[in-house]
mmCIF file of the N, C-alpha and C atoms, coordinates in Angstrom:
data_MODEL
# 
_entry.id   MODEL 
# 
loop_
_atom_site.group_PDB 
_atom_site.id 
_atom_site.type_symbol 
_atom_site.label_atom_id 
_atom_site.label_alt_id 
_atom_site.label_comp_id 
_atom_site.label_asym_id 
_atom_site.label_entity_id 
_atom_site.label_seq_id 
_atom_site.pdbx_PDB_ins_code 
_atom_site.Cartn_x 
_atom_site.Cartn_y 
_atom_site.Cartn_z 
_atom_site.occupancy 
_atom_site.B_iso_or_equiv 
_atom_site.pdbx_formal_charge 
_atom_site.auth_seq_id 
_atom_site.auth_comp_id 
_atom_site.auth_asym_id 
_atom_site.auth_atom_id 
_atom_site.pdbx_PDB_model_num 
ATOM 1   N N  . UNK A 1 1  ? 0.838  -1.178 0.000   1.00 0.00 ? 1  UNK A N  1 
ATOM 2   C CA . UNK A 1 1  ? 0.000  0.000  0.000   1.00 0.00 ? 1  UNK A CA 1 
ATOM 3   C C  . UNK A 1 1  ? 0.882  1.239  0.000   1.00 0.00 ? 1  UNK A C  1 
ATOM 4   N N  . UNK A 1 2  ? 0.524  2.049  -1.014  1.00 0.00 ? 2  UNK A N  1 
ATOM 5   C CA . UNK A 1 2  ? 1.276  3.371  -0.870  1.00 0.00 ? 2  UNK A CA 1 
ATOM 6   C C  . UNK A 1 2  ? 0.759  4.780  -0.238  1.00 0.00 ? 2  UNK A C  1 
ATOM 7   N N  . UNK A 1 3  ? 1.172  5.951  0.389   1.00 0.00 ? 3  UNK A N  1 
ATOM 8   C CA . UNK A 1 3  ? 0.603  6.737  1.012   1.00 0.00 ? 3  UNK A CA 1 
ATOM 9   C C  . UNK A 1 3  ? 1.310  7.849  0.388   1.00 0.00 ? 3  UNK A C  1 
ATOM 10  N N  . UNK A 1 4  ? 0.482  8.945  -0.199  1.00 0.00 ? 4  UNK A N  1 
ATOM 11  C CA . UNK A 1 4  ? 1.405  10.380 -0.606  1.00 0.00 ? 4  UNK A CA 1 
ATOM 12  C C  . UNK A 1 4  ? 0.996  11.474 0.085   1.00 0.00 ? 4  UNK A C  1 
ATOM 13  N N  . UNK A 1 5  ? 1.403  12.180 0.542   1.00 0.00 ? 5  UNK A N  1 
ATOM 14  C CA . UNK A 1 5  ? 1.454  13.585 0.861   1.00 0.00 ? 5  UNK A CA 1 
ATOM 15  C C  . UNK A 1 5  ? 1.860  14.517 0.316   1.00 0.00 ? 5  UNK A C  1 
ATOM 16  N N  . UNK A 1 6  ? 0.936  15.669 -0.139  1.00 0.00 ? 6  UNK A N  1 
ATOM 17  C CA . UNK A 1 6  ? 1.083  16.994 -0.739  1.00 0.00 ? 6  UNK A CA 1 
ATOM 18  C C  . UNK A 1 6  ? 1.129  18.174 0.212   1.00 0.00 ? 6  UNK A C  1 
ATOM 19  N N  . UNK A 1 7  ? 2.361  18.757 -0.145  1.00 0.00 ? 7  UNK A N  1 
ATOM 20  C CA . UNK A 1 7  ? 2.421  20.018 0.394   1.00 0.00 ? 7  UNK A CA 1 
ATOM 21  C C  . UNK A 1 7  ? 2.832  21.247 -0.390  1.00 0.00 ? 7  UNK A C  1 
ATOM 22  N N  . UNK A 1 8  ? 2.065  22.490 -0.204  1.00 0.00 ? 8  UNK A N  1 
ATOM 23  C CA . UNK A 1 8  ? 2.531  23.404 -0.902  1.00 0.00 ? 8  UNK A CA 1 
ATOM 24  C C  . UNK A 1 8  ? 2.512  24.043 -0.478  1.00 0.00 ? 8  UNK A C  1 
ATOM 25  N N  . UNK A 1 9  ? 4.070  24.664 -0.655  1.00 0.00 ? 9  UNK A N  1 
ATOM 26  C CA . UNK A 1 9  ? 5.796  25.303 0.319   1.00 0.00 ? 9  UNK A CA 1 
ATOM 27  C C  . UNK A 1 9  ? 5.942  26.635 -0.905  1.00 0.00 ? 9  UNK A C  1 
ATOM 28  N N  . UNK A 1 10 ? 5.709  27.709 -1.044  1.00 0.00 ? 10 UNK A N  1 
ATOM 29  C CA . UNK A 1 10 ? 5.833  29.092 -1.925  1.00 0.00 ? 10 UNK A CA 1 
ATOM 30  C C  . UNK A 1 10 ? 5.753  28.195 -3.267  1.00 0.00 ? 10 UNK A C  1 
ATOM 31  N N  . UNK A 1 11 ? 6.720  28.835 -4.239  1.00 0.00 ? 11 UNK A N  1 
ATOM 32  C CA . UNK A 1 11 ? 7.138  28.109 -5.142  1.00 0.00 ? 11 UNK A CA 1 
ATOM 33  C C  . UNK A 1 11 ? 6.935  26.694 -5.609  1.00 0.00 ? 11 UNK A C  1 
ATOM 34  N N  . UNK A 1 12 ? 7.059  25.678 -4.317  1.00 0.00 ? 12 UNK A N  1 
ATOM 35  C CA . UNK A 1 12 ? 7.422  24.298 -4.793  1.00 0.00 ? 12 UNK A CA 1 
ATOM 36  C C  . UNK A 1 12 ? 5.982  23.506 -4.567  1.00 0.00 ? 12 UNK A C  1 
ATOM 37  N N  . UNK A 1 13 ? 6.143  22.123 -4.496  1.00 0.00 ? 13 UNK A N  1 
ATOM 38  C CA . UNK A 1 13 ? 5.358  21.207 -4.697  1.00 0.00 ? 13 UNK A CA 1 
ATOM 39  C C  . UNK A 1 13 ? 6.314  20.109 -3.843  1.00 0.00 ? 13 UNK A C  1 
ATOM 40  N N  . UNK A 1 14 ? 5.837  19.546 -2.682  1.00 0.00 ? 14 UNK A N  1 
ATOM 41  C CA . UNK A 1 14 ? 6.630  18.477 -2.165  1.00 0.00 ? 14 UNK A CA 1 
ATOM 42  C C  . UNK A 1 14 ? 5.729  17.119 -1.908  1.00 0.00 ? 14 UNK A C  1 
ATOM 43  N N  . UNK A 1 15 ? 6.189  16.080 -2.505  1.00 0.00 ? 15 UNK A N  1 
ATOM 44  C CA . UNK A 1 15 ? 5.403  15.078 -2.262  1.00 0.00 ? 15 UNK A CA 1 
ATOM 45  C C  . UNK A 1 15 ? 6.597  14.159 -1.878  1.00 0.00 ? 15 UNK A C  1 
ATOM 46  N N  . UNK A 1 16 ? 6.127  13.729 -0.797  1.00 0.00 ? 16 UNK A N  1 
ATOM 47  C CA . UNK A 1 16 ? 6.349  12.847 -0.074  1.00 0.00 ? 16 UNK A CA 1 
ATOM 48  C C  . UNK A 1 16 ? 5.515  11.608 -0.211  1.00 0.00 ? 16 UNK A C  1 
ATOM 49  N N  . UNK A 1 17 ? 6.047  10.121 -0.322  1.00 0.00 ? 17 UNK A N  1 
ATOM 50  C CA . UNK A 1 17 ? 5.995  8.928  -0.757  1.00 0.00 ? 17 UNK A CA 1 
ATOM 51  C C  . UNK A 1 17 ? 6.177  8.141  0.413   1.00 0.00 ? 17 UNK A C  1 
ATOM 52  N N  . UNK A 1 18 ? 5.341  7.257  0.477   1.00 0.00 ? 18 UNK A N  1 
ATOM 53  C CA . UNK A 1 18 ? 5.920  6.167  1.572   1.00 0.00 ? 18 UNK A CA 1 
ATOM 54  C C  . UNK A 1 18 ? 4.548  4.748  1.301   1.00 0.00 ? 18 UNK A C  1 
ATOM 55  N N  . UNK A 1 19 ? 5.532  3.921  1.644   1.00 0.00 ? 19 UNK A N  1 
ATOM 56  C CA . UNK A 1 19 ? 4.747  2.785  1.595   1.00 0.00 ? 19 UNK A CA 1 
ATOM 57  C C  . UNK A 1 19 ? 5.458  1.480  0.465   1.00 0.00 ? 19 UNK A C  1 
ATOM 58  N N  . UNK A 1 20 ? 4.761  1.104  -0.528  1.00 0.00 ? 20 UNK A N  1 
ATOM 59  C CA . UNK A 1 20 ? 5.426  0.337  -1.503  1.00 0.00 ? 20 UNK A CA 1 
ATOM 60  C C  . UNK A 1 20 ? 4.467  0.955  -3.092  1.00 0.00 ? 20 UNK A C  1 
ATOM 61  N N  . UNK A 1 21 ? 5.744  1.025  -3.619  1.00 0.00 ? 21 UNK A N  1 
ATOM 62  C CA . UNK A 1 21 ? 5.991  2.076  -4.930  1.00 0.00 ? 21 UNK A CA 1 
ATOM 63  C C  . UNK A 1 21 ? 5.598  0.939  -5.725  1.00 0.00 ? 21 UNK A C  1 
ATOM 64  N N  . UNK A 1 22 ? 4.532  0.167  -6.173  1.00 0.00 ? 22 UNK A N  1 
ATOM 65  C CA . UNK A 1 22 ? 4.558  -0.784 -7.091  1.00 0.00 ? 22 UNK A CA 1 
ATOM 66  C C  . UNK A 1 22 ? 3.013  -0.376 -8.509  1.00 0.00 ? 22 UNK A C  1 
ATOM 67  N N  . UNK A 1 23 ? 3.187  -1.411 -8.937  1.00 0.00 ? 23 UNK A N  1 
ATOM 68  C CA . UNK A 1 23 ? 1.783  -1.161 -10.080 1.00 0.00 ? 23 UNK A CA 1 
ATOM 69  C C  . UNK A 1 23 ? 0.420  -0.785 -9.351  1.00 0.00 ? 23 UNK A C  1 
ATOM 70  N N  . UNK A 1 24 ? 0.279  -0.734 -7.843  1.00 0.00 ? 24 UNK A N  1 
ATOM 71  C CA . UNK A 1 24 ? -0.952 0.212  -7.405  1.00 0.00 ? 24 UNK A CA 1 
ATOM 72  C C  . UNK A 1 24 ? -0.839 1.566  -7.766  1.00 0.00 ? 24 UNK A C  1 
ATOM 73  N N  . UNK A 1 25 ? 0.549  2.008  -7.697  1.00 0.00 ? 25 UNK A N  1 
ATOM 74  C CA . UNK A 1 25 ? 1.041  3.574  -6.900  1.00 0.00 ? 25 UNK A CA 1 
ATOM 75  C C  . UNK A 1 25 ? 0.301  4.465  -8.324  1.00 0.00 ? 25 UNK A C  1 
ATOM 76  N N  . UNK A 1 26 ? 0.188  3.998  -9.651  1.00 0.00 ? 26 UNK A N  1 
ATOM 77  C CA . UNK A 1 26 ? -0.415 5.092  -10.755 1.00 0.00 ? 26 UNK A CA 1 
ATOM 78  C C  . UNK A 1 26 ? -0.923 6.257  -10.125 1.00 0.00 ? 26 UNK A C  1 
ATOM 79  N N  . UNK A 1 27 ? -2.472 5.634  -9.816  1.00 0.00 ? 27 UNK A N  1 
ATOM 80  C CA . UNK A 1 27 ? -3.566 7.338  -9.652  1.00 0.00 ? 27 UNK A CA 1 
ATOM 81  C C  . UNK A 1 27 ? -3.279 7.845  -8.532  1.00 0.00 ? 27 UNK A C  1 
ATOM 82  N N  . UNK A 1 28 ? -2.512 7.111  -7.444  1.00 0.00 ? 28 UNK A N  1 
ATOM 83  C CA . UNK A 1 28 ? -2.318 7.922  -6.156  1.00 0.00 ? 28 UNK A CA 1 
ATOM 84  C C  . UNK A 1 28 ? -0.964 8.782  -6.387  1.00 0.00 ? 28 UNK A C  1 
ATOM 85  N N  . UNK A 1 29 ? -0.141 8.651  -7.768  1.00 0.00 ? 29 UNK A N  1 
ATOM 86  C CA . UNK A 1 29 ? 1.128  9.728  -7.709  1.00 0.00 ? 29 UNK A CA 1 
ATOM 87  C C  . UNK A 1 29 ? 0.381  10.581 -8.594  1.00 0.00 ? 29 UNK A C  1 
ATOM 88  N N  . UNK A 1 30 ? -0.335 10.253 -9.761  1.00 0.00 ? 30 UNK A N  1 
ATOM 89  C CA . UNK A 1 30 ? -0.749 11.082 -10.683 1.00 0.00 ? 30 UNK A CA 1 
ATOM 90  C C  . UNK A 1 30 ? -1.858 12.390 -9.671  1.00 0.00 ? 30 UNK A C  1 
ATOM 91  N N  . UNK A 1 31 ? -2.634 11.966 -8.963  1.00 0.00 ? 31 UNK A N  1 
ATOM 92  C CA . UNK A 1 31 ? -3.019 13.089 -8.175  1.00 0.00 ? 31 UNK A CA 1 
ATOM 93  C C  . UNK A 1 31 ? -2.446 14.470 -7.099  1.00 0.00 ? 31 UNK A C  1 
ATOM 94  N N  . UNK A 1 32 ? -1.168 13.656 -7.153  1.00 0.00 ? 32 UNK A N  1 
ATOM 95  C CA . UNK A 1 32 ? -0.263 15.000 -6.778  1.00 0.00 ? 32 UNK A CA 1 
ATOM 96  C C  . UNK A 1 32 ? -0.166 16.085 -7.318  1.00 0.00 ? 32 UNK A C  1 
ATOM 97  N N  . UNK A 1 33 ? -0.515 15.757 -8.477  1.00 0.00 ? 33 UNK A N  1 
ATOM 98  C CA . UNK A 1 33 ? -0.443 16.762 -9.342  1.00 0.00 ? 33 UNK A CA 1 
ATOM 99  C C  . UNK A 1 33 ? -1.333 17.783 -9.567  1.00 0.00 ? 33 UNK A C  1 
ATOM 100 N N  . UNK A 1 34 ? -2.867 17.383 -9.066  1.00 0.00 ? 34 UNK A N  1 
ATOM 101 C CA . UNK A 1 34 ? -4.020 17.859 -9.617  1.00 0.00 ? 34 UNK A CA 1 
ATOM 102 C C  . UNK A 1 34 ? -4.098 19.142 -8.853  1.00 0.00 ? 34 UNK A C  1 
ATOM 103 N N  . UNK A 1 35 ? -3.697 19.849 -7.852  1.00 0.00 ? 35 UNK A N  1 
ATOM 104 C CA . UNK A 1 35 ? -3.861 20.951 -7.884  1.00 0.00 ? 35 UNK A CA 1 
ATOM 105 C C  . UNK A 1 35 ? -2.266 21.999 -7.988  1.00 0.00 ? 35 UNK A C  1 
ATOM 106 N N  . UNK A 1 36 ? -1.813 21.735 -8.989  1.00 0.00 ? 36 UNK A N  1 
ATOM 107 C CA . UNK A 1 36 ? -0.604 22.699 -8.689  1.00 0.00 ? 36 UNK A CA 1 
ATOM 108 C C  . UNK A 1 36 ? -0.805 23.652 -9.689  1.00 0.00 ? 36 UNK A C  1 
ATOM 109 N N  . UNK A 1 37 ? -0.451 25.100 -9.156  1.00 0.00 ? 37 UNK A N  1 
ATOM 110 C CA . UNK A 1 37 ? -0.892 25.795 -9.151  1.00 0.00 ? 37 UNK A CA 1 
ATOM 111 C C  . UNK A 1 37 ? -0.106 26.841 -10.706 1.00 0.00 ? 37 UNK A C  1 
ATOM 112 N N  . UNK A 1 38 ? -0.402 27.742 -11.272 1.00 0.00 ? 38 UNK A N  1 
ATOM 113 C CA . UNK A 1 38 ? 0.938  28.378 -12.262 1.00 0.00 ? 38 UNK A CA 1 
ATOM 114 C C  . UNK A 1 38 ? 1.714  28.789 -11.420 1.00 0.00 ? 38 UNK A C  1 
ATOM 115 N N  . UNK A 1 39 ? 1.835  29.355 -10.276 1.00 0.00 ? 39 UNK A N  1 
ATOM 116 C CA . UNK A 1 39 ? 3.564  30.375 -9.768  1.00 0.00 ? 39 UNK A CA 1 
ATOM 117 C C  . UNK A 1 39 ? 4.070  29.109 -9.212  1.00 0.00 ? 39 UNK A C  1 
ATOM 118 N N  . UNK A 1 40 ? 3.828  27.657 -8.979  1.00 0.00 ? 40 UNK A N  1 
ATOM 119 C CA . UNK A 1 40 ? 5.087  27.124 -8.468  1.00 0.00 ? 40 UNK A CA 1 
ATOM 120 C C  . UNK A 1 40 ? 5.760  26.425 -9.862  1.00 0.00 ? 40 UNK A C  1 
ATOM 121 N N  . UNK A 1 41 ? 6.722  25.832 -9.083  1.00 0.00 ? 41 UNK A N  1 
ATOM 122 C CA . UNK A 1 41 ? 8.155  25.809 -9.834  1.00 0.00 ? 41 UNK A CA 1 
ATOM 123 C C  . UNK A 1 41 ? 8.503  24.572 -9.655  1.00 0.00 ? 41 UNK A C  1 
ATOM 124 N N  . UNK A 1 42 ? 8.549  23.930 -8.702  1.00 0.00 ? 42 UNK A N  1 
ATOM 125 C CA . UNK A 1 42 ? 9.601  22.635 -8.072  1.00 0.00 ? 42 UNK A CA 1 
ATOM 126 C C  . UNK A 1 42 ? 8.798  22.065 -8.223  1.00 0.00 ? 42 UNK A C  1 
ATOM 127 N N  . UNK A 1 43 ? 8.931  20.543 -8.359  1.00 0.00 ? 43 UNK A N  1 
ATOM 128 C CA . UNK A 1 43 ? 7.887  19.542 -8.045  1.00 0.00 ? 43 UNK A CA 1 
ATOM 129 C C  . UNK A 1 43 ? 9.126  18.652 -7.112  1.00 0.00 ? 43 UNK A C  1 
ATOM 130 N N  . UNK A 1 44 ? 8.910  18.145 -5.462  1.00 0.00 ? 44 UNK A N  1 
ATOM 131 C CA . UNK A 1 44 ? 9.656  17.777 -4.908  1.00 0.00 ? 44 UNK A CA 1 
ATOM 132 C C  . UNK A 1 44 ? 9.375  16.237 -4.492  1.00 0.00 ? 44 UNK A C  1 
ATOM 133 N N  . UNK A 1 45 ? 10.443 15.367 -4.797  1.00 0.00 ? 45 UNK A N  1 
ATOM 134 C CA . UNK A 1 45 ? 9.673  14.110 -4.818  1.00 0.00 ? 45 UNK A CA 1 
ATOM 135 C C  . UNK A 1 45 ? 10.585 13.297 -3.567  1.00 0.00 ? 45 UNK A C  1 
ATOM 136 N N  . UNK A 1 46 ? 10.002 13.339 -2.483  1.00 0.00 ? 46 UNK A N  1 
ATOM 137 C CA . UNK A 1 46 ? 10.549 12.312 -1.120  1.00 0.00 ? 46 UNK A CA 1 
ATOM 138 C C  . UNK A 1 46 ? 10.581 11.280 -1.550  1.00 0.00 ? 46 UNK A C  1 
ATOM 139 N N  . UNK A 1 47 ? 11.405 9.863  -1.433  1.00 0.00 ? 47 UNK A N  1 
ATOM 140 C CA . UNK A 1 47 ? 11.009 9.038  -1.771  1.00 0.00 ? 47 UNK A CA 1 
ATOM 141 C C  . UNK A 1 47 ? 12.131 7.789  0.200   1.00 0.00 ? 47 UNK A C  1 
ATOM 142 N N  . UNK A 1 48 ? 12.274 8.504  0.654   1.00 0.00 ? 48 UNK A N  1 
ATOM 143 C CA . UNK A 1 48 ? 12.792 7.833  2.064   1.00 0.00 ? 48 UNK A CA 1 
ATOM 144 C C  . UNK A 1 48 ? 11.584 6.863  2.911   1.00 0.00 ? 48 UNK A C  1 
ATOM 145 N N  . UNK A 1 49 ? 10.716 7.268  2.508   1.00 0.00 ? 49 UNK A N  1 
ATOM 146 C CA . UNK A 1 49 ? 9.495  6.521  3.206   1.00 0.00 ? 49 UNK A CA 1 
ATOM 147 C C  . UNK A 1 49 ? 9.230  4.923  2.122   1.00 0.00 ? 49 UNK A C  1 
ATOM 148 N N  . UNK A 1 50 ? 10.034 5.208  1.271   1.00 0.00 ? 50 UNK A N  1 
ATOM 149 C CA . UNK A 1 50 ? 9.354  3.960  0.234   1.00 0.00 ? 50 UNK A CA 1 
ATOM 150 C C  . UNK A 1 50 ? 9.875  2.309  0.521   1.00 0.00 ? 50 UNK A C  1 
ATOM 151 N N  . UNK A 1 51 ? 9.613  1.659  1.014   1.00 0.00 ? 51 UNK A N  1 
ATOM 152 C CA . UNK A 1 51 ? 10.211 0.561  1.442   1.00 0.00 ? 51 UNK A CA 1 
ATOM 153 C C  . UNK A 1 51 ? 10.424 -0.039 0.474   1.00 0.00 ? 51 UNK A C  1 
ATOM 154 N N  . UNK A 1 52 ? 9.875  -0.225 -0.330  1.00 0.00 ? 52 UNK A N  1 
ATOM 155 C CA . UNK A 1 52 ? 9.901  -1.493 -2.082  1.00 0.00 ? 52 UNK A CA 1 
ATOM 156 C C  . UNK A 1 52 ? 9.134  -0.696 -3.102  1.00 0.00 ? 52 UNK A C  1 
ATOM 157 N N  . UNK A 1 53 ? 10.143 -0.945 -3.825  1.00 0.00 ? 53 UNK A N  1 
ATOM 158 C CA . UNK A 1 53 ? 9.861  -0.022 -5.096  1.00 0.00 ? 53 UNK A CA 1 
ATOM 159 C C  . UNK A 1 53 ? 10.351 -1.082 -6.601  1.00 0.00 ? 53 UNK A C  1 
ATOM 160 N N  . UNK A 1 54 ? 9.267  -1.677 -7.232  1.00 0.00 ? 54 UNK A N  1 
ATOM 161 C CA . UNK A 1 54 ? 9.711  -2.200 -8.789  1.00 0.00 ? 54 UNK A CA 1 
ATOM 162 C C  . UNK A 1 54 ? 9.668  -1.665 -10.283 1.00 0.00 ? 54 UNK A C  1 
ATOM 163 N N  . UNK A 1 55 ? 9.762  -2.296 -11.206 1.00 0.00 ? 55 UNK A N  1 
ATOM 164 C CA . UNK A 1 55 ? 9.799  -1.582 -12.438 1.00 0.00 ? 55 UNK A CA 1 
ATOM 165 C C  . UNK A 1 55 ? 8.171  -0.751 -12.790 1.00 0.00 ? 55 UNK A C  1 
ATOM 166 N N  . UNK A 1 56 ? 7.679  -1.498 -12.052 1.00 0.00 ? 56 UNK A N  1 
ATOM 167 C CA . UNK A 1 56 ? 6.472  -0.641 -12.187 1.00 0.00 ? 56 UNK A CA 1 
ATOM 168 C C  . UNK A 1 56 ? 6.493  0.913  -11.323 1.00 0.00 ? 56 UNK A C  1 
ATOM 169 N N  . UNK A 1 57 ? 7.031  0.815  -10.551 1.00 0.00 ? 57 UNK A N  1 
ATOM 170 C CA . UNK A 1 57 ? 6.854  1.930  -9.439  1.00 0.00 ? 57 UNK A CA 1 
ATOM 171 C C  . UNK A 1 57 ? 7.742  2.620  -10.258 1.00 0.00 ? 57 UNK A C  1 
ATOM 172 N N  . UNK A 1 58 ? 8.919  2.422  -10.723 1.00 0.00 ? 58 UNK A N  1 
ATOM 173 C CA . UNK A 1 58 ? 10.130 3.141  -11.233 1.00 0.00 ? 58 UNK A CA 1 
ATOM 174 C C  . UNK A 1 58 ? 9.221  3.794  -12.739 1.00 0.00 ? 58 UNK A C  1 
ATOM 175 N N  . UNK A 1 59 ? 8.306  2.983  -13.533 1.00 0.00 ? 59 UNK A N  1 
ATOM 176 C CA . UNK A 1 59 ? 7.705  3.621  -14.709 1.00 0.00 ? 59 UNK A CA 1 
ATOM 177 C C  . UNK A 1 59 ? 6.412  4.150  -14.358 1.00 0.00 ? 59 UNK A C  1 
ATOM 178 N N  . UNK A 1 60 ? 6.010  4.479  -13.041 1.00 0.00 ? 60 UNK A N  1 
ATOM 179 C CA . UNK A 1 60 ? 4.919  5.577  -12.671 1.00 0.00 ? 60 UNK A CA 1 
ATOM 180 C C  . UNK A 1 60 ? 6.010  6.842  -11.893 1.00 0.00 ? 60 UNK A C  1 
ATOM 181 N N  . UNK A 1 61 ? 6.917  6.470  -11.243 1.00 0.00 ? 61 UNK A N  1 
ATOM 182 C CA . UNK A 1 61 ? 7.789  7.594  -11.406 1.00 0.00 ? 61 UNK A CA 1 
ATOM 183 C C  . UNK A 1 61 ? 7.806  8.926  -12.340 1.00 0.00 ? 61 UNK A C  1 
ATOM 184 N N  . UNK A 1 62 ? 8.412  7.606  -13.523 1.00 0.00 ? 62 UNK A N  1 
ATOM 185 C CA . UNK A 1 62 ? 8.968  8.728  -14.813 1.00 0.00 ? 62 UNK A CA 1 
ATOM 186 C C  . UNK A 1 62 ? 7.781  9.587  -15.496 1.00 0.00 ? 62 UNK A C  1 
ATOM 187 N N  . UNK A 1 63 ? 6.153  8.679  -15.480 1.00 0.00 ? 63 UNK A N  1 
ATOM 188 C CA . UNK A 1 63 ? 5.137  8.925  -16.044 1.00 0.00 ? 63 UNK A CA 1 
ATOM 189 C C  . UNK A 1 63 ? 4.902  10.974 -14.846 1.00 0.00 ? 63 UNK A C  1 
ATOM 190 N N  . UNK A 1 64 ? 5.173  10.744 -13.900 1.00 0.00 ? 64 UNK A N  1 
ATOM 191 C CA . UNK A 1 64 ? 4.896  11.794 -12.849 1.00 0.00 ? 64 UNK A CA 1 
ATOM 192 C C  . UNK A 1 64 ? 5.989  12.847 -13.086 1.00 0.00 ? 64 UNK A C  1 
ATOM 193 N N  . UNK A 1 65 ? 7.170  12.282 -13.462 1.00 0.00 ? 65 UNK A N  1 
ATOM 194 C CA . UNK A 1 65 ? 8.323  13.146 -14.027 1.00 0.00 ? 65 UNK A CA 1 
ATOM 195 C C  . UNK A 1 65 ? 7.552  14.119 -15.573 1.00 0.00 ? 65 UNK A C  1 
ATOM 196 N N  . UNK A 1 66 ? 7.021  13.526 -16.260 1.00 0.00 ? 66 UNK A N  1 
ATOM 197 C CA . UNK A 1 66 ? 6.600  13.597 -17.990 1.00 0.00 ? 66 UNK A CA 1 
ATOM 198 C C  . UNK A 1 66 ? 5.440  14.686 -17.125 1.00 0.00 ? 66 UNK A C  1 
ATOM 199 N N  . UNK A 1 67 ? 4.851  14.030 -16.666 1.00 0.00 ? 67 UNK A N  1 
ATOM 200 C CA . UNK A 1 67 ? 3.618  14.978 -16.925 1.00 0.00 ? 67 UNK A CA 1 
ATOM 201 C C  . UNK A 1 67 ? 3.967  16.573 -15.519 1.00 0.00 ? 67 UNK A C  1 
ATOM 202 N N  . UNK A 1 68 ? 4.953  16.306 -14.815 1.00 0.00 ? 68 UNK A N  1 
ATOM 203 C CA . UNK A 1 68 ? 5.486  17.766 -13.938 1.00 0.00 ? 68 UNK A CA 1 
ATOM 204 C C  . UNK A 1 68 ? 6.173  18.803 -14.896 1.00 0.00 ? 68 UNK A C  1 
ATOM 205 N N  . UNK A 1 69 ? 6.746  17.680 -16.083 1.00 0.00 ? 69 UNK A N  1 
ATOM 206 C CA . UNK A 1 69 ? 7.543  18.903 -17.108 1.00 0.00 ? 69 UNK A CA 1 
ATOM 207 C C  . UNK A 1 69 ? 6.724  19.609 -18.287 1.00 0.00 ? 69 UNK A C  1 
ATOM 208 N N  . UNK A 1 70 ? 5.212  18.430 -18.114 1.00 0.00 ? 70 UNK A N  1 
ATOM 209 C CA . UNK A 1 70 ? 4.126  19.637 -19.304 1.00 0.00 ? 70 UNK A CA 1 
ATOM 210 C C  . UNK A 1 70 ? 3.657  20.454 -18.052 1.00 0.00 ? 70 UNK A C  1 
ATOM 211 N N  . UNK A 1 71 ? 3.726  20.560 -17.143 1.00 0.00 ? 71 UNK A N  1 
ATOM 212 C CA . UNK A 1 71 ? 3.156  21.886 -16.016 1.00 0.00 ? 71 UNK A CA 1 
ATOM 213 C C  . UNK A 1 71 ? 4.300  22.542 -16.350 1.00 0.00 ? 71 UNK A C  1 
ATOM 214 N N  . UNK A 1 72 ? 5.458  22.669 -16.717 1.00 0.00 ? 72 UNK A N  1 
ATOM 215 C CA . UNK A 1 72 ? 6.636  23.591 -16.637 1.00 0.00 ? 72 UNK A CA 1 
ATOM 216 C C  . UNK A 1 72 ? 6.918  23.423 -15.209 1.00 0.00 ? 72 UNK A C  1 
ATOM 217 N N  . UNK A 1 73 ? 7.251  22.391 -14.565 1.00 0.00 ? 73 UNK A N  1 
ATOM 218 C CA . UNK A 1 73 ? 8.197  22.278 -13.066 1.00 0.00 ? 73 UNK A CA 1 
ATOM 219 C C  . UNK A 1 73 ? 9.066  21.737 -13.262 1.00 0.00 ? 73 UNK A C  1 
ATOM 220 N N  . UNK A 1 74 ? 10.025 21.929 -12.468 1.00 0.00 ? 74 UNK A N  1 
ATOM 221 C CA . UNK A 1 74 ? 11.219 21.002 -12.361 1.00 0.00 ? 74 UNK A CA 1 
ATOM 222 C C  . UNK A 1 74 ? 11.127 20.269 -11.542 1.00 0.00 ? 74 UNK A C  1 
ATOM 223 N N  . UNK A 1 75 ? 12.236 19.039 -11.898 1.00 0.00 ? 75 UNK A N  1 
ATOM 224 C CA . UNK A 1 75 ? 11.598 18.086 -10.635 1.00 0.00 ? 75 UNK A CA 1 
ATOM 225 C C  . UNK A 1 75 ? 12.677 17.561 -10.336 1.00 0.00 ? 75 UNK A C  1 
ATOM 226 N N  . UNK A 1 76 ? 12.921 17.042 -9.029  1.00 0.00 ? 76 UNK A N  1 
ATOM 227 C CA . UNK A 1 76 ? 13.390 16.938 -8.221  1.00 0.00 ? 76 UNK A CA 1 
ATOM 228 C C  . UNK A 1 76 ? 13.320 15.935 -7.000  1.00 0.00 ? 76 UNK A C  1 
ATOM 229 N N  . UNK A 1 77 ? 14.244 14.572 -7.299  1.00 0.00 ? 77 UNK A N  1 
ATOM 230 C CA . UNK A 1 77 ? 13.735 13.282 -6.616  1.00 0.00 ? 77 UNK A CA 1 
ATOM 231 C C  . UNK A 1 77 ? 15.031 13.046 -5.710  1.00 0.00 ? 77 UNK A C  1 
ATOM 232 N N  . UNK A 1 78 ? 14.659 12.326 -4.483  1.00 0.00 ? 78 UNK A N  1 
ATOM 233 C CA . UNK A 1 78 ? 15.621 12.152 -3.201  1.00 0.00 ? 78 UNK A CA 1 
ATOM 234 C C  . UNK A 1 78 ? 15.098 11.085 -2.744  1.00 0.00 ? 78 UNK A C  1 
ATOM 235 N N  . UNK A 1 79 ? 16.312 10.247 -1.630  1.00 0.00 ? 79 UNK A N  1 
ATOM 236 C CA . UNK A 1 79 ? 15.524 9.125  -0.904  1.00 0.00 ? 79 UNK A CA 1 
ATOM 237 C C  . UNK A 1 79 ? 16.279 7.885  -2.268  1.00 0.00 ? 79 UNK A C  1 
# 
């Protein structure tokens, strides 16, 4: 089971991840997204909380990467 948290910090976008990053995680990363706003900038991606993470989790990643760079954010992954 995966758990995300949104926070919005001036500028940025921080989501924080925890749980297991697998072929559930799609609509629960893709909704991070749904309210960001035009003045931020960052999209910040925690990923220290993630205990197991597979090729699936790694290609809803990149899918969350693709669609932060049609908002015009940069992004930014740790953990």
């Amino acid at each position: 089971m995966i758990t995300v948290d949104v926070q919005h910090c001036g500028g940025s976008v921080l989501v924080s991840v925890s749980g297991e990053l697998d072929e559930d995680a799609d609509e629960t990363l893709q909704q991070a997204l749904d309210d960001v706003t035009a003045c931020e900038r960052d999209l910040l991606v925690d990923l220290h909380g993630v205990a197991v993470m597979n090729s699936d989790g790694l290609l809803h990643l990149l899918d969350l990467h693709r669609r932060a760079e049609c908002l015009g954010l940069r992004v930014l992954v740790t953990g």
